[in-house]
N, C-alpha and C positions, 0 to 999 in steps of 0.2 A: 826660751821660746817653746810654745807647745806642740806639737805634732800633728795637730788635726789637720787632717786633708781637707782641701775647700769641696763644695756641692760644683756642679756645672751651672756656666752659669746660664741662664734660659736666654734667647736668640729675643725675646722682646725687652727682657731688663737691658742688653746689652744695644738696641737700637734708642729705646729710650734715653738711655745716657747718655750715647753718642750727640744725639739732637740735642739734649741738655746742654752738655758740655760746648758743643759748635758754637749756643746760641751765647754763652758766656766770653768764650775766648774770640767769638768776632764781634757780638753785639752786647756788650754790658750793659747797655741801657733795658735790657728787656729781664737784669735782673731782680727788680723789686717785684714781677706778676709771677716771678718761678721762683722765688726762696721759701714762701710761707707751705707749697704744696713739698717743697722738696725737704721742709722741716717736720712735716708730719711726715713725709714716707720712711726717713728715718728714725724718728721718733719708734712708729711701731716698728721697725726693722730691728731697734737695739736690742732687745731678748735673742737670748742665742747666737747673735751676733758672728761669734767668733769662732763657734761652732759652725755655720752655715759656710763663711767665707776665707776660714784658716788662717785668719787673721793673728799675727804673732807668728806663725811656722816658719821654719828656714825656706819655703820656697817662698809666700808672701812675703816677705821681706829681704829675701837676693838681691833687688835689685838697687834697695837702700842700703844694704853692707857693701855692695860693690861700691855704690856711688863715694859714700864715707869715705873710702880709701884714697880718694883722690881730692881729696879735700885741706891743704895747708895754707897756713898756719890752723890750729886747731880751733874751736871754736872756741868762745867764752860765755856768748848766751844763741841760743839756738829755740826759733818758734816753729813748729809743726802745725798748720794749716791744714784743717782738715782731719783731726788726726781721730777722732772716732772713738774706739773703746780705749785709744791710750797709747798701743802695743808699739807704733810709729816712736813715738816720744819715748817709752822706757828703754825701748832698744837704744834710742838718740844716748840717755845719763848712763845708760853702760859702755857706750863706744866714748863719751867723753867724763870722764870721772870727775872731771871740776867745773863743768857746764855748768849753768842753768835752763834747763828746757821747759818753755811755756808750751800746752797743747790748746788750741783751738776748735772747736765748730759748735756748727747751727744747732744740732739737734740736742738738748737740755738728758735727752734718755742717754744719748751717748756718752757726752759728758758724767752724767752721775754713774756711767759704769767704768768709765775710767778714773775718776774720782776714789773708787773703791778698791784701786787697783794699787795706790800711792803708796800702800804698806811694803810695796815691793821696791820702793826707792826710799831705805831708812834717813837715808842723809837730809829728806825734804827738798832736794835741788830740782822736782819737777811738779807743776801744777796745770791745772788745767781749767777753761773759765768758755763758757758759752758764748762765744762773738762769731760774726759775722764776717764773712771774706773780704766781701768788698769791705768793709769799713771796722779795722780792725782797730781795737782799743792800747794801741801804743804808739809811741813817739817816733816823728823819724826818725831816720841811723840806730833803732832802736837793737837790733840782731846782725849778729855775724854771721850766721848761716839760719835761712830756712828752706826748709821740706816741707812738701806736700807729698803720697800717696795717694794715686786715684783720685786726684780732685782737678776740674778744671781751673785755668788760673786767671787769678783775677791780678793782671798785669802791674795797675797804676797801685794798689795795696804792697804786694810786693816789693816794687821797686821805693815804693816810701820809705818801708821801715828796714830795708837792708842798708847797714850799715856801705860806705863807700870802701873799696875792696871786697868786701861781703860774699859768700858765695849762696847759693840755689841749688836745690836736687827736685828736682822730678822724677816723680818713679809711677811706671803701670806696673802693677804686678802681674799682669797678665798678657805684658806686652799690648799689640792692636786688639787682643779681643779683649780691652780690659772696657768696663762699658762708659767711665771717665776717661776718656784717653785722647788725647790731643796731637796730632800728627805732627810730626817733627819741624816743616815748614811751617806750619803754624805757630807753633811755639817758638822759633827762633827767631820767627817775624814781629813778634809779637815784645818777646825781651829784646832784640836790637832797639827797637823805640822808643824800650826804655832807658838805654843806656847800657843792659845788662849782654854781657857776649856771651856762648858758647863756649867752653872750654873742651869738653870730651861728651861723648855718646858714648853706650853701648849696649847692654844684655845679660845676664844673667840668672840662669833657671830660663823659668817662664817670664820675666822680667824683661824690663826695658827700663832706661835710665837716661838721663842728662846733668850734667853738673853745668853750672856760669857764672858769673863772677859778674858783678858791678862795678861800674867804671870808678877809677878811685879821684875822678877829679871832680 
């Protein structure tokens, strides 16, 4: 992981997301008028990227090393939703050394920099391919553990392609001021619907975490 401390983040990126995020995690019907603006914001956001928001550093990612931990049996293919410049996903093939980790998202700039990033997993056991949250490009039961990072969650995707027993990690890296961040009630209301429970909460760094697990029947 590298050491760059993140920038602060500014009081309007972090209400904008918020509103993002709410309109995702309560209304997904309102997400085809808000992916194409949020595929360009990211788009031009991918330069520097990681530099800006310490993406890869042991604190932006505490709170997915803690989550990990409580995660058995180990996984065997593991998708990262959301997963940006990559750092989410490579961290994932070194806590599981015989995974498979697929990374996901919208934005085409992000992807091709985490794309570029794969020389740092010699073995080939991690790729990464431009989809779509709601409508993700794999089979049901397809993963036995996914993560997300700062992304809102898009429930019924989720709970498709997790395999039955399957677990889930959600992580803010920034805890409530991360500006994707989905309040606890929300998010628990949201995976009981699906079937998917709760297992543990908690914290660490500046982080915030949940792991769940899918109903296995």
């Amino acid at each position: 992981m590298t050491a760059t401390a993140p920038s602060p983040i500014p009081a309007r990126v972090r209400l904008t997301g918020r509103a993002l995020n709410a309109a995702v995690a309560r209304a997904p019907w309102l997400w085809p008028l808000l992916k194409h603006p949020m595929r360009r914001f990211f788009d031009r956001s991918a330069p520097g990227w990681d530099e800006r928001t310490g993406a890869g550093s042991v604190d932006h990612l505490a709170g997915l090393a803690a989550a990990v931990t409580r995660v058995s049996p180990r996984p065997e293919r593991v998708l990262d939703i959301g997963t940006g410049t990559g750092e989410a996903a490579l961290f994932l093939t070194r806590e599981y050394p015989t995974a498979s980790v697929r990374g996901v998202d919208l934005s085409e700039e992000m992807i091709r920099i985490a794309k570029a990033k794969v020389g740092l997993d010699p073995q080939g056991r991690v790729s990464f391919k431009v989809a779509d949250a709601s409508d993700l490009p794999y089979d049901e039961d397809s993963f036995d553990l996914v993560t997300q990072v700062n992304m809102p969650p898009f429930f019924t995707e989720i709970a498709r392609v997790l395999r039955p027993g399957g677990h889930l990690i959600v992580v803010a890296s920034s805890g409530a001021a991360t500006p994707f961040y989905t309040p606890p009630a929300v998010l628990e209301r949201g995976l009981a619907r699906h079937r998917i429970e709760t297992v543990e909460t908690g914290a660490s760094g500046r982080g915030t975490w949940l792991v769940a697990r899918a109903s296995r029947d």
